[in-house]
VMD Tcl script that draws the C-alpha trace (Angstrom):
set ca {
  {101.93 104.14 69.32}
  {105.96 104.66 68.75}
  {108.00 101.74 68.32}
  {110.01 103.76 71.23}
  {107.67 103.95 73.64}
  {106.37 100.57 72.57}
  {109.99 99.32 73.02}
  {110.73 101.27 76.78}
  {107.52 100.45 78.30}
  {108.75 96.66 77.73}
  {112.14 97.21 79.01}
  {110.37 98.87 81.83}
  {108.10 95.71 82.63}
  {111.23 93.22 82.33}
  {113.11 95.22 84.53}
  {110.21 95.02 87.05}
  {110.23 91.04 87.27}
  {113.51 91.53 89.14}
  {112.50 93.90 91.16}
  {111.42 93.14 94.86}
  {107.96 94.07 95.21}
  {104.95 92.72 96.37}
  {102.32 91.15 93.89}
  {100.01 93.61 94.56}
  {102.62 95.90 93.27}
  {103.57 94.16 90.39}
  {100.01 93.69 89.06}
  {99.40 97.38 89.39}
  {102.60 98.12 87.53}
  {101.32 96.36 85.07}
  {98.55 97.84 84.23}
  {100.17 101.31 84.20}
  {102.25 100.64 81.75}
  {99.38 98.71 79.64}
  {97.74 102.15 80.15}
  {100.68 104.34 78.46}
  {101.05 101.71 75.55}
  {97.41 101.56 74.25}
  {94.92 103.66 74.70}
  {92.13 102.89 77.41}
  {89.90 104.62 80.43}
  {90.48 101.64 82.62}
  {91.88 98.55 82.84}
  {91.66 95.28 85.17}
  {93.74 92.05 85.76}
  {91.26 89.26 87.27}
  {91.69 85.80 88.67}
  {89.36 83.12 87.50}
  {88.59 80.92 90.36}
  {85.56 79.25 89.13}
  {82.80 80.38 89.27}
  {84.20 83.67 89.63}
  {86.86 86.14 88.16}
  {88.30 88.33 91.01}
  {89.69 91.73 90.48}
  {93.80 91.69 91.09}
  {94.19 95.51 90.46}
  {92.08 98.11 88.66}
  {93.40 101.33 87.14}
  {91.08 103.96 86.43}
  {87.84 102.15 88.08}
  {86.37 102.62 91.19}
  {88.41 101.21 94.82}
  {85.16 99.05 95.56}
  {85.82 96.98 92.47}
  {89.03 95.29 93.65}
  {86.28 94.09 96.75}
  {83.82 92.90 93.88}
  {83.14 89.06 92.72}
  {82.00 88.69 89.25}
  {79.90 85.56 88.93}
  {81.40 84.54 85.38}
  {77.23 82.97 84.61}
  {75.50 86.72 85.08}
  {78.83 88.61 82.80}
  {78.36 87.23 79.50}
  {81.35 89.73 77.86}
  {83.76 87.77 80.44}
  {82.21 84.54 80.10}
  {82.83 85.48 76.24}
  {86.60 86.89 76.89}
  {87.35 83.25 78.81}
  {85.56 81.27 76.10}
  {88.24 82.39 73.76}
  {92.19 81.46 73.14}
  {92.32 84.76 71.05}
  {91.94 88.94 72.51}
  {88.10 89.24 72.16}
  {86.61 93.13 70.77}
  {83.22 93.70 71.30}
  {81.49 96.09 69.30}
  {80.29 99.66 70.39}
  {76.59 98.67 69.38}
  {76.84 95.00 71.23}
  {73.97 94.47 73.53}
  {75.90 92.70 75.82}
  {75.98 94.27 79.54}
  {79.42 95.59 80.12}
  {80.78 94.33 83.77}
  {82.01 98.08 84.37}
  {79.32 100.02 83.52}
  {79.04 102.60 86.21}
  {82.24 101.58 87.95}
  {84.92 104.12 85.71}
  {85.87 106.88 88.16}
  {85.14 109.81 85.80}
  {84.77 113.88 86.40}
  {81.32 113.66 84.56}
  {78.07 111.67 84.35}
  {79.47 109.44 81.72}
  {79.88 105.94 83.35}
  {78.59 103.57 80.27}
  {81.84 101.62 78.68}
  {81.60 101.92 74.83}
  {84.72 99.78 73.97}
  {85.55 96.90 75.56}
  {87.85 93.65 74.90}
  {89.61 91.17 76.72}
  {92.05 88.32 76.78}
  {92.42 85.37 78.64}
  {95.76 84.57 80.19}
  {97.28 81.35 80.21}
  {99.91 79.98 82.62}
  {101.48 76.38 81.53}
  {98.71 75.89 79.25}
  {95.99 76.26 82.04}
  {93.63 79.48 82.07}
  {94.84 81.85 85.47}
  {92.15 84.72 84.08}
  {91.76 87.80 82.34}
  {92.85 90.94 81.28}
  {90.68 93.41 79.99}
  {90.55 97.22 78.80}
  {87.22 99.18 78.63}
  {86.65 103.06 77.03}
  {84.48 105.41 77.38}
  {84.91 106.08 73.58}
  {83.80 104.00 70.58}
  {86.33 102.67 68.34}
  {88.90 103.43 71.20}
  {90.62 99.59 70.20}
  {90.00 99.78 66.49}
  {93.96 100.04 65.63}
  {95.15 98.22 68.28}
  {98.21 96.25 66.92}
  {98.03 92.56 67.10}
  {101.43 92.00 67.46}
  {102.08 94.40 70.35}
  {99.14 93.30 71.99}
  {100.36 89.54 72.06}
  {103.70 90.82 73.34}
  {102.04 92.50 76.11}
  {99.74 89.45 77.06}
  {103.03 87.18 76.90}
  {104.90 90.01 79.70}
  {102.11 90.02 81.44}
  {101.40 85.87 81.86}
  {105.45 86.22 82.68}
  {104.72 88.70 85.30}
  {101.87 86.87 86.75}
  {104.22 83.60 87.18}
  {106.65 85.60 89.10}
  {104.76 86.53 91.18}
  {104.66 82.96 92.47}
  {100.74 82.91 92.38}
  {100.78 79.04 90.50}
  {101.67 78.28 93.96}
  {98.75 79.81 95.71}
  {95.85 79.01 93.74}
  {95.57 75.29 94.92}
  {95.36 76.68 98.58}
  {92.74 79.51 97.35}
  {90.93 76.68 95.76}
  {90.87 74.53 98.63}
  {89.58 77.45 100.87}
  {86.44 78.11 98.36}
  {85.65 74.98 98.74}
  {86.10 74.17 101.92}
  {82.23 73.55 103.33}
  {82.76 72.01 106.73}
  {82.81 75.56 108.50}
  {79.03 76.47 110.27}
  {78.83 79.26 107.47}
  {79.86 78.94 103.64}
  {81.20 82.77 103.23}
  {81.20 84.50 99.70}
  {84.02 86.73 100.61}
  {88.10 86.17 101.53}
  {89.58 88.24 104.08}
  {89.52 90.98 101.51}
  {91.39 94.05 102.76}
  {95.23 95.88 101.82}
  {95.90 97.63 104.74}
  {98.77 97.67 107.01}
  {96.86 96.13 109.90}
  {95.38 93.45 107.67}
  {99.24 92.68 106.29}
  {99.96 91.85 109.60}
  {97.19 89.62 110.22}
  {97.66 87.32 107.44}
  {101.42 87.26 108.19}
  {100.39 86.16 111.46}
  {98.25 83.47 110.43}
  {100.81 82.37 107.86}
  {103.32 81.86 111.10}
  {100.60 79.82 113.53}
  {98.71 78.09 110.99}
  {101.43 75.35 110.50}
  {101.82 74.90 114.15}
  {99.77 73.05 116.54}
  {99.68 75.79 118.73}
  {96.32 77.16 120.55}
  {95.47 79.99 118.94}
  {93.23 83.08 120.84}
  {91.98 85.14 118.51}
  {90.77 88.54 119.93}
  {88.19 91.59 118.57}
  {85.54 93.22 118.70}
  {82.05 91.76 117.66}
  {81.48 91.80 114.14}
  {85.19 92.26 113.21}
  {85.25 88.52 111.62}
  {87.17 86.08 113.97}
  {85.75 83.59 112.71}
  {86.75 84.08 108.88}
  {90.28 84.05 110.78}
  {89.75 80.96 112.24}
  {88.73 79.53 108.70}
  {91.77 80.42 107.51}
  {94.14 79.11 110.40}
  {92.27 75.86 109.54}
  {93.06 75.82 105.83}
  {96.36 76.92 106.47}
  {97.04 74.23 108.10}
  {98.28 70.92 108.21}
  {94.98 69.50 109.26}
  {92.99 71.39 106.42}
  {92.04 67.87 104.43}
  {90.43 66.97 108.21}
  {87.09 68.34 109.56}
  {86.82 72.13 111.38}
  {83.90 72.01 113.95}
  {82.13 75.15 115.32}
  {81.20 75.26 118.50}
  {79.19 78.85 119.89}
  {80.31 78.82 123.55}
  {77.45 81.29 124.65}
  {74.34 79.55 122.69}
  {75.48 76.26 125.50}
  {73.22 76.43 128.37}
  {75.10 75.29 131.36}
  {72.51 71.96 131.60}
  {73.76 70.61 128.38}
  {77.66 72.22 127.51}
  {78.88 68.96 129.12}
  {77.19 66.80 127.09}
  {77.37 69.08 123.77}
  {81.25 69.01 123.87}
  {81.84 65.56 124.99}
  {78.75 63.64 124.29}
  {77.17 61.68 126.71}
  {75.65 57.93 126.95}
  {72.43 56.21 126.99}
  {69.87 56.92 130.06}
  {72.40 59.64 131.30}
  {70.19 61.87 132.24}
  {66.19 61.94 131.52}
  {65.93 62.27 127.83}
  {69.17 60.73 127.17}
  {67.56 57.93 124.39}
  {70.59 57.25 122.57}
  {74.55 57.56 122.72}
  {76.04 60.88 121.61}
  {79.04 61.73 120.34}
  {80.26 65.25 121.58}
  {81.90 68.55 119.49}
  {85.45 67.55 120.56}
  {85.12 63.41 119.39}
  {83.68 64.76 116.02}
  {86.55 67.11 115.75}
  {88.90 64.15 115.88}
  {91.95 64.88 114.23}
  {90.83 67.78 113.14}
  {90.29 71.44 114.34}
  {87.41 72.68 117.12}
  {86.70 76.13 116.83}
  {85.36 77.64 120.33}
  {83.39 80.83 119.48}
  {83.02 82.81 122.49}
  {85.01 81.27 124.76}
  {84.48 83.68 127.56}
  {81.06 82.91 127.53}
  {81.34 79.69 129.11}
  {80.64 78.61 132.31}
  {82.94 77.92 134.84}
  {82.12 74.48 135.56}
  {82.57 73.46 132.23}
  {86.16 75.51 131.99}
  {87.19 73.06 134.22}
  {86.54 70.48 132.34}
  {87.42 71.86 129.51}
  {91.06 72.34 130.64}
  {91.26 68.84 131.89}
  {90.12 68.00 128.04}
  {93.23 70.14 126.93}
  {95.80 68.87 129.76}
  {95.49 65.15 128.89}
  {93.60 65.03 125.19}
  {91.31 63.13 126.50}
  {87.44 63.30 127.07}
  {84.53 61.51 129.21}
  {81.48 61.33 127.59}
  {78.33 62.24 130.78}
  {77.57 59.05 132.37}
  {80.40 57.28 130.80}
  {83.90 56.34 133.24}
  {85.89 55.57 129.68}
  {88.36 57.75 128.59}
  {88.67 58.77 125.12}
  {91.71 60.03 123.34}
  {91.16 62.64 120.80}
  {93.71 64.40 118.40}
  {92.35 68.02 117.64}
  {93.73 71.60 117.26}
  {92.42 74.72 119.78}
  {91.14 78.16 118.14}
  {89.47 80.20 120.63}
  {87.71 83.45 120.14}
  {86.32 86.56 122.29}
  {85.15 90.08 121.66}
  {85.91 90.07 125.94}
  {89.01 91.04 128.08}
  {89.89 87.48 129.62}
  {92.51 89.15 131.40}
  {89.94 91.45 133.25}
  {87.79 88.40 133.56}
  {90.49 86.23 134.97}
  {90.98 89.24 137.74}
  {87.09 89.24 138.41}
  {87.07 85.37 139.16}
  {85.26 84.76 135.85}
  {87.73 82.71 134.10}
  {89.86 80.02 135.01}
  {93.56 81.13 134.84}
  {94.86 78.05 134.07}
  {92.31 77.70 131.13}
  {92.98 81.49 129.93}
  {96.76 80.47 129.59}
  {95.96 76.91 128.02}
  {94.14 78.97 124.91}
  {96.49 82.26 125.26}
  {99.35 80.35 123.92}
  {99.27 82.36 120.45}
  {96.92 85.54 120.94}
  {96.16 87.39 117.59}
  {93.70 90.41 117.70}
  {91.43 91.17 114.73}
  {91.41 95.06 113.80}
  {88.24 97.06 114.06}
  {86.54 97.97 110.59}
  {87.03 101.82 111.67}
  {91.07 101.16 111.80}
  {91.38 99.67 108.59}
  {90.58 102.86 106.12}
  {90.19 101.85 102.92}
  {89.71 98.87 103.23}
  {85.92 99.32 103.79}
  {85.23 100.50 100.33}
  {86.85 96.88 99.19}
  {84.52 95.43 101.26}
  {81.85 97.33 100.36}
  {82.44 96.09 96.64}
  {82.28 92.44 97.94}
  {79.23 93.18 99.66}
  {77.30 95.27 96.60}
  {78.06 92.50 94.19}
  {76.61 89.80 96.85}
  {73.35 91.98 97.08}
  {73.21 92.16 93.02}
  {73.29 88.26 92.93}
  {70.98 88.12 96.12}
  {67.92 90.73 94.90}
  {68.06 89.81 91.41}
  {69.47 93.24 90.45}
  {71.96 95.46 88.15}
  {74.79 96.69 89.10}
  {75.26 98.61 91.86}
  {77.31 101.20 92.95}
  {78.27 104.12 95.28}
  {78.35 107.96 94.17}
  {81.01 110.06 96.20}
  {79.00 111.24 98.96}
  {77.70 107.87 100.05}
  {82.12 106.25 99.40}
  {82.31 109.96 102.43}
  {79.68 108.90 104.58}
  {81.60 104.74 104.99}
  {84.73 105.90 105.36}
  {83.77 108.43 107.97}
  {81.55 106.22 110.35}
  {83.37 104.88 113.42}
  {81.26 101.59 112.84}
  {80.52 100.07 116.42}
  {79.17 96.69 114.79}
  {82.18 96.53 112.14}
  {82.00 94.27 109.34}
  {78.58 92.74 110.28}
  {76.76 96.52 110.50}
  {78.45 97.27 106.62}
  {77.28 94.49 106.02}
  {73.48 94.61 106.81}
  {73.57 98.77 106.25}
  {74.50 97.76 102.52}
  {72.03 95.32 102.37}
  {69.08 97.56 103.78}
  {70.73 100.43 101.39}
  {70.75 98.11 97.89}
  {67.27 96.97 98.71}
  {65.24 100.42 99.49}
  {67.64 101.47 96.30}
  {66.57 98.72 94.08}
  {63.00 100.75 93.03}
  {60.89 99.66 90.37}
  {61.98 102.92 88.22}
  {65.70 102.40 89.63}
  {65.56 98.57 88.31}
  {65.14 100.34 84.71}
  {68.50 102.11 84.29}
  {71.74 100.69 83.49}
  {72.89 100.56 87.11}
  {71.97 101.61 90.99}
  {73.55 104.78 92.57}
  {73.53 104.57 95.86}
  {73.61 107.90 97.42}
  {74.17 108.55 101.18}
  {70.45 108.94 101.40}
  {70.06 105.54 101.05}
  {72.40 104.80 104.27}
  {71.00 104.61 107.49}
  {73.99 106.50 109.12}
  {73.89 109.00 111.42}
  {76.67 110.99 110.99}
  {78.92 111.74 114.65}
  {78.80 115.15 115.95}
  {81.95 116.82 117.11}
  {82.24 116.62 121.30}
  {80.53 119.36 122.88}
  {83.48 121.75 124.27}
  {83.26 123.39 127.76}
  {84.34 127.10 128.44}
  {85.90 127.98 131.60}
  {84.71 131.68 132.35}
  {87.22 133.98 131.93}
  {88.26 136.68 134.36}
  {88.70 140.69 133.75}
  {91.97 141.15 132.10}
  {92.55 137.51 131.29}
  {93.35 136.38 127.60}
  {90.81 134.25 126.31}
  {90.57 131.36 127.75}
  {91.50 127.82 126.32}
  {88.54 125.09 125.48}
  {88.51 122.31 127.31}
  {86.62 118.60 127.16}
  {85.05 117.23 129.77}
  {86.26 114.12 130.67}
  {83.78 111.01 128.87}
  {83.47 107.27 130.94}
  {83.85 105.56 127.72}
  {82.25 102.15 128.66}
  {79.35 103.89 130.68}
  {79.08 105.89 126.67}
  {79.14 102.78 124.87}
  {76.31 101.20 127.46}
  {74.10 103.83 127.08}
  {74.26 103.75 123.35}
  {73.62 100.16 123.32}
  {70.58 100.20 125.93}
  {69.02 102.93 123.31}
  {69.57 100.67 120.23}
  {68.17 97.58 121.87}
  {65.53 99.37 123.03}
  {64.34 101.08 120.36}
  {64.26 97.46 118.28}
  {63.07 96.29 121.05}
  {59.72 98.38 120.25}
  {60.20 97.59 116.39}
  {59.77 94.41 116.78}
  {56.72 94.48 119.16}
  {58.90 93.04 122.05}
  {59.57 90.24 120.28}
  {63.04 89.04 121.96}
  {63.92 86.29 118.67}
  {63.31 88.71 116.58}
  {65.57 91.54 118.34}
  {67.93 89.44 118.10}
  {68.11 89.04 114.47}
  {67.89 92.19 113.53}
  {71.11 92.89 115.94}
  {72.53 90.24 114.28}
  {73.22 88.72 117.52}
  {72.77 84.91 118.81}
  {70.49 84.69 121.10}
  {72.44 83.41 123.73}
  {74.52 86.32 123.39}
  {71.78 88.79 123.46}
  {69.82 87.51 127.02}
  {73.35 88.33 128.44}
  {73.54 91.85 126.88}
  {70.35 92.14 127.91}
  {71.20 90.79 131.73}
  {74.70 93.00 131.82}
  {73.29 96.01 131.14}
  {69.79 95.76 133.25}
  {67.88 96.42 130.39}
  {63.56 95.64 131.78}
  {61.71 93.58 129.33}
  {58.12 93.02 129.00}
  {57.29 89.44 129.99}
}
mol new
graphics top color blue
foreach p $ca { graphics top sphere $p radius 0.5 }
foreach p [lrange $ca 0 end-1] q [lrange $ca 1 end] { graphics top cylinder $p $q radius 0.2 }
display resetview
């Protein structure tokens, strides 16, 4: 290229490291103007937290891949790239797998990378990750200059420090590693839209605090990943963070499951027990499904909260504990508080900071980063190539309303890789999965009602009939359950799992909306 255009494009970058913008911004800057200097059909700037390198921002690949993970021990050209102080070139004939094959977003079938290198960027001496540049053409990189290349690598490491993300990576580190939550997760609260901006600036503002925290949604919608990160975000995150499902407590035992209870208590009482709150000592108890419990456990619950103490069943000693309040509920405690099903007193102990999780359906694109997370966990789980999405299945997410959220996308991708994943599929180079493959059923547009028109009357005007919403959504859940319900041979356990609900949860779904079993 020109030393002019060479010389702007780096004026350009400088200029942008005093620019306010967000890092997300900057990193996507970036690799515009890497795009204009040397020639390439995409280009990616990755994180390495180990054992992964994690997509920053993409240009010219496909949206999922910013939601993808790429296990550093299955990609042997990145493994290779990170290996290396110097900008790595793989050959056009190397047999090596290329990470992006299939990912390009191209107007014709050609999805195979043919050039590829890389370069691993250093901050104070330490590897932060990668930058690479893939084309569709062989001998795309063969001129590359050296020298402008290492100018471009130094900009970039500059612009990567600016962006103040030294800072961040020993909390990101600490949260991958964090294993003391009832579920190791794969997956960050991955998502760029303007409702998930909002959440993570909430949880930014409580987490230092020792304030109760309610955290509100819909099922599925993944309060409890929010709850992981209130935890690690704050100042109790080197202390323990124990999970307690509220709805899975049969009233005979709650008592003694959250505050323990002591020897010959009650008949099968053997031993001493220490409870969920004395084990979260210091630390953090997470209440799942708060509004599940019973009310003669709220109340001792709030008396728990009131004085930070407990009393363990069968025990008159008081114990003092030290721990931090999350609370979560896909219900309406404030309808519940009017219906005399939850304490008051207790709803305003926990409502001290609300936060509400978005629905998958209000977040936009931010599915199809999920969606990457989710392919690249089914790769590593069946043993498979790459996968990906052709245009009409990428249609198909965006446009479901998704009444299970992140859970359903979750489980429809992992029913869609699998019955993709054929014997002659496992062949090529990589999966397509077409909408075919998704068990979706697209929504049909709301019948319209006519009034009948009179002689000598314009036409008249459509109008909808008026839809009980929650009588809709009861309806639609007594079909589902009951058609598993027959899948599964009546088999309640297994019902359950396949509605990726606890079990608790589903005998009252089951109870609320009168749904007849087979016993």
């Amino acid at each position: 290229m020109t030393t002019n255009l060479f010389s702007s494009s780096l004026i350009a970058i400088v200029a942008d490291l005093s620019t306010n913008m967000s890092a997300e911004q900057r990193y996507q800057r970036l690799l515009e103007h890497l795009c204009r200097i040397f020639p390439c059909d995409a280009s990616a700037l990755l994180k390495f937290e180990d054992p992964y390198l994690i997509p920053l921002a993409v240009n010219g690949l496909s949206e999922d891949t910013l939601g993808r993970r790429f296990l550093i021990s299955e990609h042997p050209r990145l493994a290779q790239i990170l290996a290396s102080e110097q900008s790595v070139h793989f050959a056009a004939d190397s047999e090596l797998p290329d990470p992006y094959d299939g990912l390009i977003e191209t107007d014709n079938d050609q999805l195979l990378v043919h050039d590829c290198m890389g370069v691993t960027l250093f901050i104070d001496g330490e590897p932060w990750g990668a930058l690479t540049l893939d084309a569709l053409a062989p001998g795309t990189f063969d001129n590359i200059d050296p020298v402008q290349l290492n100018t471009f690598i130094s900009l970039t490491a500059a612009t990567v420090k600016a962006a103040g993300l030294i800072a961040s990576l020993e909390q990101r580190v600490r949260y991958v590693t964090q294993t003391l939550f009832k579920e190791n997760t794969d997956h960050d609260m991955i998502g760029d839209s303007e409702f998930m901006r909002k959440l993570r600036n909430e949880i930014s503002i409580v987490a230092p605090s020792e304030l109760a925290v309610l955290i509100l949604g819909e099922t599925g919608v993944g309060k409890e990943l929010v709850a992981r990160r209130i935890h690690l975000e704050s100042t109790r995150a080197d202390q323990v963070m124990v999970y307690v499902n509220c709805a899975a407590l049969p009233e005979s035992i709650a008592e003694s499951e959250l505050f323990g209870h002591t020897k010959g208590a009650f008949s099968g009482a053997v031993n001493d027990r220490t409870g969920k709150f004395e084990l979260a000592d210091g630390g953090t108890i997470f209440l799942d499904e708060i509004g599940e419990l019973p009310l003669s456990i709220q109340a001792k619950l709030l008396r728990t909260l009131q004085n930070g103490e407990i009393q363990r069943v069968g025990s008159d000693k008081q114990i003092k504990v030290n721990i931090r309040i999350i609370a979560a509920t896909n219900r309406n405690l404030q309808q519940e508080v009017a219906a005399g099903q939850f304490r008051p007193d207790l709803y305003h102990r926990l409502a001290v900071y609300p936060m509400h999780v978005p629905a998958l359906r209000e977040r936009g694109k931010d599915i199809l980063l999920l969606v990457g997370a989710f392919l690249e966990k089914n790769q590593q789980r069946l043993g498979i190539k790459k996968l990906r999405l052709d245009q009409g299945a990428k249609k198909a997410l965006l446009d479901y309303h998704w009444p299970g959220n992140i859970r359903e996308l979750e489980h429809l991708l992992s029913r869609a890789a699998l019955k993709s994943a054929t014997q002659e599929n496992r062949q090529a180079g990589f999966i397509t999965i077409s909408q075919a493959y998704l068990d979706i059923v697209p929504e049909q547009p709301e019948a319209l009602t006519y009034p009948s028109s009179k002689a000598g009357t314009d036409s008249a005007t459509p109008t909808s009939a008026p839809i009980d919403f929650k009588n809709e959504v009861d309806e639609f859940q007594r079909r589902l359950i009951g058609q598993q319900l027959a899948a599964q041979q009546g088999n309640m356990a297994a019902t359950a799992r396949v509605l990726g609900l606890d079990r608790g949860n589903f005998h009252r779904l089951l109870n609320r909306l009168a749904v007849k079993t087979e016993t």
